[in-house]
C-alpha positions as CSV (number, residue, x, y, z in Angstrom):
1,X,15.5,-16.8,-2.3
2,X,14.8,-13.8,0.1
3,X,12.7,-11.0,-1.7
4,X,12.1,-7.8,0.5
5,X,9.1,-5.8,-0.6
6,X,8.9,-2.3,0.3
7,X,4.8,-1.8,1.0
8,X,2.9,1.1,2.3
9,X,-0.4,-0.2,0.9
10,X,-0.5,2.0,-2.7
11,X,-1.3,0.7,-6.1
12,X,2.2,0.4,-6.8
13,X,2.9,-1.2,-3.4
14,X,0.3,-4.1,-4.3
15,X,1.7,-4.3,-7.7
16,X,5.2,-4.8,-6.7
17,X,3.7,-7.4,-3.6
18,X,2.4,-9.6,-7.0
19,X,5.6,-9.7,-8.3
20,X,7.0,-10.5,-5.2
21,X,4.5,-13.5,-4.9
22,X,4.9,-14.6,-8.2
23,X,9.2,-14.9,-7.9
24,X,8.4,-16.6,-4.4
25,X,6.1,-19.1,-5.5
26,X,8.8,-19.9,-8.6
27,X,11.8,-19.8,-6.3
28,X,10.7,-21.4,-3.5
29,X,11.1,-17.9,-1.7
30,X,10.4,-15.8,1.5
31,X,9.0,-12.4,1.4
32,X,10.1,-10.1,3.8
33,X,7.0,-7.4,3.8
34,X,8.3,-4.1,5.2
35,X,7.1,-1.0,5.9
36,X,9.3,2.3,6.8
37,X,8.0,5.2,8.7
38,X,10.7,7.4,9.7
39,X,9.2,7.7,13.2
40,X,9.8,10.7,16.1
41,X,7.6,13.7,15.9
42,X,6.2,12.1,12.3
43,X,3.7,9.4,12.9
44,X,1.1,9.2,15.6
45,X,0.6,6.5,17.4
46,X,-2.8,6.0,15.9
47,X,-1.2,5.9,12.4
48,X,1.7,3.8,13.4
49,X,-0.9,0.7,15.0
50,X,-3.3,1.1,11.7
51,X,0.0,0.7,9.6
52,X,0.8,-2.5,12.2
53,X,-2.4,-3.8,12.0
54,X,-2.7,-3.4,7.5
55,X,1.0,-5.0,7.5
56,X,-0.2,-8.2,9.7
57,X,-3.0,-8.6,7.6
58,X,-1.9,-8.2,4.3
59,X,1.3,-10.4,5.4
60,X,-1.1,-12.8,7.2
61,X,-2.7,-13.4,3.5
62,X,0.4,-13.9,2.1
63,X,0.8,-17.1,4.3
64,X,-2.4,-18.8,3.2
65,X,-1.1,-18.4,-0.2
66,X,1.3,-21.1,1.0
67,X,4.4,-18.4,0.6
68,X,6.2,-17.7,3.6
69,X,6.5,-14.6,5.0
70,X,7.8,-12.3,7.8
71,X,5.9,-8.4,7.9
72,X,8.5,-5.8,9.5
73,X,7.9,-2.4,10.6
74,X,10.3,-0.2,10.8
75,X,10.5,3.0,13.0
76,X,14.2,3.3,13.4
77,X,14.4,7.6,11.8
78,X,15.7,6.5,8.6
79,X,14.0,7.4,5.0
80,X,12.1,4.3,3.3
81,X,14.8,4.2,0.9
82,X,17.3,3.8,3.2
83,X,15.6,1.3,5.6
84,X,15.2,-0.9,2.2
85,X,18.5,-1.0,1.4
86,X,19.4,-1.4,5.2
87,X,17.3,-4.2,5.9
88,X,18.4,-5.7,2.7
89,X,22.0,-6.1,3.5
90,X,20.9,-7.5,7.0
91,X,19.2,-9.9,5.6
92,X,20.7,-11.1,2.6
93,X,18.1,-10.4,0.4
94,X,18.6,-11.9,-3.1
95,X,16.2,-9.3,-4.4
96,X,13.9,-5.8,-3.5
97,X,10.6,-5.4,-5.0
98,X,9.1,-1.8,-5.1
99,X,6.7,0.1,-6.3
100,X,7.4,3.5,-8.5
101,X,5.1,6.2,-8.5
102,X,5.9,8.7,-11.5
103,X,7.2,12.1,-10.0
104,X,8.0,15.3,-11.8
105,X,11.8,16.7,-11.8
106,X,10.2,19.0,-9.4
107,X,8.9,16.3,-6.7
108,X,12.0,14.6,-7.0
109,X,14.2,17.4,-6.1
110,X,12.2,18.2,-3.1
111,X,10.9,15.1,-1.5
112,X,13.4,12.9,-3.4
113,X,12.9,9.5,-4.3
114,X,12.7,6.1,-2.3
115,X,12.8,4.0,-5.8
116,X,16.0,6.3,-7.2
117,X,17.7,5.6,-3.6
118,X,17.3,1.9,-3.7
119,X,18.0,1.3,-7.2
120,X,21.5,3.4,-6.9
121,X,22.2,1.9,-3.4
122,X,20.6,-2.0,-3.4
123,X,23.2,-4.6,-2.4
124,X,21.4,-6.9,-4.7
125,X,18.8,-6.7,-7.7
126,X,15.7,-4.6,-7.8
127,X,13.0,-4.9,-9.6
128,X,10.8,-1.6,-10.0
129,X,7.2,-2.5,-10.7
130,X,4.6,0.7,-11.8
């Protein structure tokens, strides 16, 4: 079973990375830990090696859990939702974790929402942890 996780190191990142390890360990699975930053002008460079280094760490625990797992990050100027989804179909993913953060109407409409994106546009199932 391949299980992408969508993690930028929140609560509801972690929360969605114990579900992820839970289905793994059940399913004989591999996690593919990912983390999106749109990339250009956005991110500094400082910003993009502390996100480097967190992933490697957080995916390097993962591993002496005995799961396996391959950390990805992803600076190719697409949203987080979209990268998901993306990286999802390239990799056959049987299912994406995520973490939802509650947004008001308002937040939605103006900085969207990663979670709405890849539950309408998943090629597979999703499971939305909070």
């Amino acid at each position: 079973m391949n299980i992408v996780v969508g993690y930028d190191g929140s609560d509801a990142a972690n929360a969605a990375l114990n579900v992820a390890k839970k289905h793994a360990k059940a399913f004989d699975g591999k996690i593919y830990l990912i983390t999106s930053l749109v990339g250009g002008t956005q991110e500094k460079a400082e910003e993009i090696i502390k996100t480097r280094d967190q992933l490697e760490k957080v995916a390097k625990s993962i591993r002496l859990e005995g799961i396996s797992c391959e950390e990805h990050l992803l600076i190719r100027g697409l949203e987080p939702g979209e990268d998901i989804v993306k990286f999802a179909e390239d990799h056959q993913a049987d299912e994406i974790v995520i973490g939802v953060i509650k947004k008001s109407k308002v937040q939605k409409f103006l900085l969207g929402s990663n979670a709405q994106y890849v539950i309408l546009h998943a090629p597979c199932m999703v499971v939305a942890v909070k």
